[in-house]
VOTITOR-46456 format. One record per residue (C-alpha): x, y, z; residue in one letter. Coordinates in steps of 0.02 Angstrom, whole numbers, padded with zeros to 5 digits, always signed. Layout:
N
XYZA/...
//
This chain:
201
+00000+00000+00000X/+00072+00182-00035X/+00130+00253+00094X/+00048+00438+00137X/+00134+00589+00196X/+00065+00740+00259X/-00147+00749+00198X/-00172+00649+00092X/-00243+00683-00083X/-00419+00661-00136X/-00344+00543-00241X/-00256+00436-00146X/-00388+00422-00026X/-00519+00349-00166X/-00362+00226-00203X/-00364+00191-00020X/-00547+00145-00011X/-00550+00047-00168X/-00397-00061-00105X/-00494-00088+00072X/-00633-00146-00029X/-00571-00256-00132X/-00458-00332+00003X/-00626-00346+00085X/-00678-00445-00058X/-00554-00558-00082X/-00561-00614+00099X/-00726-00661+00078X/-00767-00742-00111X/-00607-00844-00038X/-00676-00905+00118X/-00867-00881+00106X/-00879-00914-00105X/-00916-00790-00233X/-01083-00864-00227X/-01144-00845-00072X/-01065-00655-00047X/-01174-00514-00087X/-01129-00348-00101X/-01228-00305+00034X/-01132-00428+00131X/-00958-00329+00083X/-01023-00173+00147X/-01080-00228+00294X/-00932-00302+00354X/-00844-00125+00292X/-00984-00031+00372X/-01014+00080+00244X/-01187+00071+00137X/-01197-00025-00032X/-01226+00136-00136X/-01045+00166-00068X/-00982+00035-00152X/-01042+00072-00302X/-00944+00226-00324X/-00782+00103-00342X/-00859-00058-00426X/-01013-00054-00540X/-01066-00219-00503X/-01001-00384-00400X/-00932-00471-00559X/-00826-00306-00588X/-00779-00327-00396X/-00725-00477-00438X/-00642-00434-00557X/-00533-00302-00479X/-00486-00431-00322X/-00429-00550-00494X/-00315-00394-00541X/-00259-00407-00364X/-00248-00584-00360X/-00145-00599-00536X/-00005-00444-00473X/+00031-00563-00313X/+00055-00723-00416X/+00167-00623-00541X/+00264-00552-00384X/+00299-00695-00294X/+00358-00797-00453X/+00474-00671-00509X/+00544-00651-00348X/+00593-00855-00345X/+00631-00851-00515X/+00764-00699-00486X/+00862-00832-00369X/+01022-00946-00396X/+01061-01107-00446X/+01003-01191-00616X/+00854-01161-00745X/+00787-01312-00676X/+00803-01253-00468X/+00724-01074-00521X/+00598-01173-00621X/+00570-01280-00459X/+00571-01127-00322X/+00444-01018-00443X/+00306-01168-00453X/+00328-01175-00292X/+00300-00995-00243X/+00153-01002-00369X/+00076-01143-00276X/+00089-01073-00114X/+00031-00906-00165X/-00131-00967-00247X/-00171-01062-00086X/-00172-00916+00005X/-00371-00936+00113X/-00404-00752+00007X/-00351-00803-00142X/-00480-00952-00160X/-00570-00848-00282X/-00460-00863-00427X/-00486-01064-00416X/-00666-01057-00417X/-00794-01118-00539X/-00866-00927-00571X/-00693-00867-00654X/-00741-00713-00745X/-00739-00740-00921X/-00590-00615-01011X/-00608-00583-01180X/-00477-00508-01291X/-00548-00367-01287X/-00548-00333-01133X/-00430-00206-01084X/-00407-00257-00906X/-00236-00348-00834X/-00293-00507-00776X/-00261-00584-00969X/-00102-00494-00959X/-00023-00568-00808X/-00089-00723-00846X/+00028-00719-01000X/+00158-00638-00915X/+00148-00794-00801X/+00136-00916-00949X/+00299-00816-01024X/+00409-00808-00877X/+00382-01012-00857X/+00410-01037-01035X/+00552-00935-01024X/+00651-01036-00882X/+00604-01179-00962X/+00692-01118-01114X/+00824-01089-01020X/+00843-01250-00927X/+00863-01328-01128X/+01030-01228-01149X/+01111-01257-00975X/+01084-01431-00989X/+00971-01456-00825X/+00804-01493-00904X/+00761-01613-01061X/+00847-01547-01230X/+00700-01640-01309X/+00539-01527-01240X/+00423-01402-01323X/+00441-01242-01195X/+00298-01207-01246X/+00178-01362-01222X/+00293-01420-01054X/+00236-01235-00996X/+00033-01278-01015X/+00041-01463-00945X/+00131-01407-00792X/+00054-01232-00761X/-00138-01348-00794X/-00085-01496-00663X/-00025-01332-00538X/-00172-01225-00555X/-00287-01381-00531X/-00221-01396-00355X/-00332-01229-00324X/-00505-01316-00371X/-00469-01449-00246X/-00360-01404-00089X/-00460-01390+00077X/-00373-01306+00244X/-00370-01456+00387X/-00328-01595+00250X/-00170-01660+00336X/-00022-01559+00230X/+00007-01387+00248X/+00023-01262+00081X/+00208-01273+00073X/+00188-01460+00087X/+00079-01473-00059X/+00171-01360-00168X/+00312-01475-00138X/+00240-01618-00190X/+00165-01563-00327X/+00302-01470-00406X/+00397-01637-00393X/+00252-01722-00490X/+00251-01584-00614X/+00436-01577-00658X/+00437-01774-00641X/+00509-01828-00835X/+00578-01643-00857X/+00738-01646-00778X/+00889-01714-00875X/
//
C-alpha cells in the first residue's frame, strides 16, 4: 500500500478505499464463495452502505474482477521473486512453481480457483489476461532456459511443457481444503515434484 505523507490527496484516498474494498472482497469470495457473498454482505462487514460501493465497482462481477487484478499482481510477484534466485534453470523453475503454488493457496485467494472465473475476452482491456501471460511467459522462459544449461530435457516443447505443468499446478486450487493433513508449502512441494517429474535431465 502507498505510503501517505502529510494529507493525503483526494486521490489517494479513493485509491485507499478501493484497495480496502477489494481486500474486503477477496477475503470473503475466498472463504465464504463468490456465490454466497453479496454486495450487501461486503459493505456490511466494511460498514459503509452499498450505494458506497458502487462509487468504486459497478457491479459484484466487476468486484470480482478487480480482487482478480489483485490476485494476478501477487502471483506475478511472488514468481518473479523465486525465479530472480540462484542455482540452475531447472532449481528457479522448481522454487517459482513453488512460490506459485503457495501463493494461490493463500485462504483469500480461493477466488481465482473457483468455478465462477470471470470470463476475459480479448478485448478486454483489463490486466488479468495480461499477467496471466506474463505468467505463462516467464515459465516458458526458464524452461527455455533450462534446454541450454543442460538441467532440463533438450528434447521438450517450452511451450507445451509450460501448459501441462502450469494446468496440473493451477488444478491444485479447485481442490485443496485447509485441515486436510499437509500444509500449503507441503503441497506445493509435492506437486512441483510431480510436475517436473520426466523434465529434468
Amino acid at each position: 500500500m502507498t505510503e501517505l505523507s502529510g494529507f493525503p490527496t483526494r486521490k489517494q484516498l479513493r485509491d485507499l478505499k478501493r484497495r480496502e474494498i477489494v481486500r474486503c472482497a477477496t477475503v470473503k469470495f475466498g472463504t465464504e464463495g463468490y456465490e454466497n457473498v453479496t454486495l450487501e454482505a461486503i459493505a456490511a462487514e466494511l460498514g459503509v452502505t452499498k450505494a458506497a460501493l458502487y462509487n468504486y465497482c459497478s457491479s459484484k462481477n466487476d468486484l470480482l474482477m478487480q480482487c482478480y487484478e489483485l490476485g494476478m499482481d501477487r502471483l506475478v510477484e511472488a514468481v518473479e521473486t523465486a525465479l530472480a534466485g540462484n542455482g540452475s534453470a531447472a532449481v528457479r523453475l522448481d522454487a517459482g512453481l513453488r512460490a506459485y503454488t503457495v501463493t494461490m493457496l493463500r485462504a483469500d485467494m480461493q477466488y481465482l480457483w473457483s468455478y465462477t472465473r470471470p470470463m476475459v475476452t480479448s478485448g478486454d482491456k483489463r490486466s488479468v489476461q495480461t499477467s496471466r501471460d506474463k505468467l505463462d511467459m516467464m515459465f516458458r522462459d526458464m524452461l527455455d532456459a533450462g534446454i541450454k544449461d543442460g538441467s532440463l530435457r533438450a528434447d521438450l516443447d517450452p511451450k507445451l511443457a509450460s501448459l501441462i505443468i502450469l494446468g496440473a499446478v493451477n488444478w491444485v486450487g479447485i481442490w485443496f481444503r485447509e485441515g486436510g493433513g499437509r500444509s500449503p508449502a507441503q503441497i506445493a512441494a509435492e506437486v512441483t515434484r510431480e510436475a517436473m517429474r520426466g523434465y529434468l535431465a
